[in-house]
C-alpha positions in Angstrom: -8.1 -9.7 -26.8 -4.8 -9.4 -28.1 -1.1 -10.8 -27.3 -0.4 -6.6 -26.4 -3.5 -6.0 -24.4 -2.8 -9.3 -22.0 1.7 -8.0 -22.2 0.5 -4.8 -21.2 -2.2 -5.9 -18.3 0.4 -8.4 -17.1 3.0 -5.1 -17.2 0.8 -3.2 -15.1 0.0 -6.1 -12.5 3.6 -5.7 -11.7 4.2 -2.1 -12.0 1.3 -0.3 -9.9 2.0 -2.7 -6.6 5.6 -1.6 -7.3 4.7 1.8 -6.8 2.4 1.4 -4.3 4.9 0.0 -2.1 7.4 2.3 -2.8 4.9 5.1 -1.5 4.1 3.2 1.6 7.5 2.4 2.2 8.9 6.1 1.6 6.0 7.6 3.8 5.4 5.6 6.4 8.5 4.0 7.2 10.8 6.6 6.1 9.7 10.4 6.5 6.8 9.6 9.5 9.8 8.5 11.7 12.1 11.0 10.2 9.5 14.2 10.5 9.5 14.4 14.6 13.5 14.7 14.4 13.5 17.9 12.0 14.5 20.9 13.8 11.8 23.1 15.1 9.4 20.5 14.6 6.7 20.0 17.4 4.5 17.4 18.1 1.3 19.3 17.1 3.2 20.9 13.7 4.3 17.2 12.9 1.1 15.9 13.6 -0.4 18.2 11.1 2.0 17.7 8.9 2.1 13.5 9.0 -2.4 14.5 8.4 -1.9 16.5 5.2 0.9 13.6 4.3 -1.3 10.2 5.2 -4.1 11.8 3.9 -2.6 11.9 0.3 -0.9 8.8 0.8 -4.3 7.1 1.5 -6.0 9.2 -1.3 -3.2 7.4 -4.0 -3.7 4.2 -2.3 -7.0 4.3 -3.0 -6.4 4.7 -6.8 -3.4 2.6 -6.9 -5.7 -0.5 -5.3 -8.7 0.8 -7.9 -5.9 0.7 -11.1 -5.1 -2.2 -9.8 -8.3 -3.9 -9.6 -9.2 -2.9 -12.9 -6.0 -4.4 -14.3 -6.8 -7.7 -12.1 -10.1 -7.9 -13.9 -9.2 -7.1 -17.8 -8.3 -9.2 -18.6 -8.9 -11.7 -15.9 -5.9 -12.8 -13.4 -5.4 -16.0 -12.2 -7.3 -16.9 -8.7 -4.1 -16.5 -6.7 -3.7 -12.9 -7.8 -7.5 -12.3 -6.9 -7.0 -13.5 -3.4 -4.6 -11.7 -3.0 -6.1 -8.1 -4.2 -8.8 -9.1 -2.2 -6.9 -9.2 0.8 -5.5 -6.0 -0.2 -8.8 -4.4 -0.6 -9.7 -5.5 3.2 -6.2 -4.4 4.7 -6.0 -1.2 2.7 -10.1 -0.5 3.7 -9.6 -0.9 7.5 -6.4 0.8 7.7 -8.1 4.2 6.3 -11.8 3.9 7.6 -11.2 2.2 10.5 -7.6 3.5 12.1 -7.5 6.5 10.5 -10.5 8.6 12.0 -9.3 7.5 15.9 -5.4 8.7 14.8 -7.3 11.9 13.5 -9.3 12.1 16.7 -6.1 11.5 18.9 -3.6 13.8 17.1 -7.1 16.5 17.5 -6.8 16.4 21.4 -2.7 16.3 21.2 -3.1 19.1 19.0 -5.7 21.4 21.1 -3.1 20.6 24.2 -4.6 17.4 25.5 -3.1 14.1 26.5 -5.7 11.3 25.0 -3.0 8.7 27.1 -1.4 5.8 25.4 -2.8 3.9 22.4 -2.1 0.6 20.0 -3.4 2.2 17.5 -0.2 3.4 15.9 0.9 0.0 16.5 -2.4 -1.5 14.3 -1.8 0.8 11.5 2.0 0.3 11.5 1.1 -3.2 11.8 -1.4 -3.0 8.6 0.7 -0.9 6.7 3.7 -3.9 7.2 0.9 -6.6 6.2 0.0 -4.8 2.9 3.3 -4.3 2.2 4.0 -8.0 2.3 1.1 -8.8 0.4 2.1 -6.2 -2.5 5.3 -8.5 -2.7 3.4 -11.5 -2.6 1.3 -9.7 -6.0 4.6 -8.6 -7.6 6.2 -11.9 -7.7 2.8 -13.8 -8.8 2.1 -11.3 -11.1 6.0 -11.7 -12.5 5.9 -15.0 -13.0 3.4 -14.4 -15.8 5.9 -12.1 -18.0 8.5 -14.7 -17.2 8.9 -16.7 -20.6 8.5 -20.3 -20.4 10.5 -22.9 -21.6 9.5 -26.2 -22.6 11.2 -29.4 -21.1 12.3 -30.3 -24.8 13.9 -27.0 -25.5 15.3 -26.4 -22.0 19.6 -26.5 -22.0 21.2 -28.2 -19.3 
């Protein structure tokens, strides 16, 4: 494999969890809050809006994590970087196919004019959401240190 080929996967390591917590952070900590304080807005409109807007959230996620991955794997990343993804994988899993569907059942009875009562669950996935993002940081600065050039002791200026 060439010198390019390992720049360019070592580029990408750095660059898709970039985006990927931009998106998280512009979505769910930013315009979810934000949407319930519009004008006009009701609870049921801004919980099927925040639906149509997590749904496509999770949906580039999803392919963000898979790019990702792929990049992780050709060529291969050190250990550290795998732990890490793999963490992400499990985070990133649970947060959409195991929050997600009792947020979509809840916001259904809020929506059809029913009180489902309190819940955590907003909490969990705010909670996940928080923990991904701190790993993504933890994979950009691993994944950085790789581009970083290295000096030798020899060579190094005091």
């Amino acid at each position: 494999m060439s010198a390019k080929t390992h720049h360019a996967a070592a580029l990408l390591r750095v660059i898709l969890p970039s985006i990927w917590f931009g998106m998280v952070i512009a979505i769910s900590f930013i315009e979810a809050p934000l949407k319930f304080q519009a004008p006009g807005i009701t609870i049921p409109l801004g919980l099927g809006i925040g639906r149509l807007v997590f749904t496509a959230l999770n949906i580039a996620e999803i392919t963000l994590m898979i790019g990702t991955t792929v990049v992780m794997l050709w060529p291969r990343a050190s250990r550290n970087l795998l732990n890490v993804l793999a963490v992400i994988w499990l985070v990133t899993l649970v947060k959409i196919f195991a929050v997600r569907p009792f947020l979509n059942a809840r916001s259904d009875i809020i929506v059809a004019g029913g009180d489902p009562g309190e819940s955590f669950l907003h909490y969990l996935y705010i909670g996940l959401d928080a923990l991904g993002l701190v790993l993504l940081v933890a994979m950009m600065v691993l994944a950085s240190k790789q581009l970083s050039p290295r000096i030798a002791p020899d060579t190094a200026q005091e």
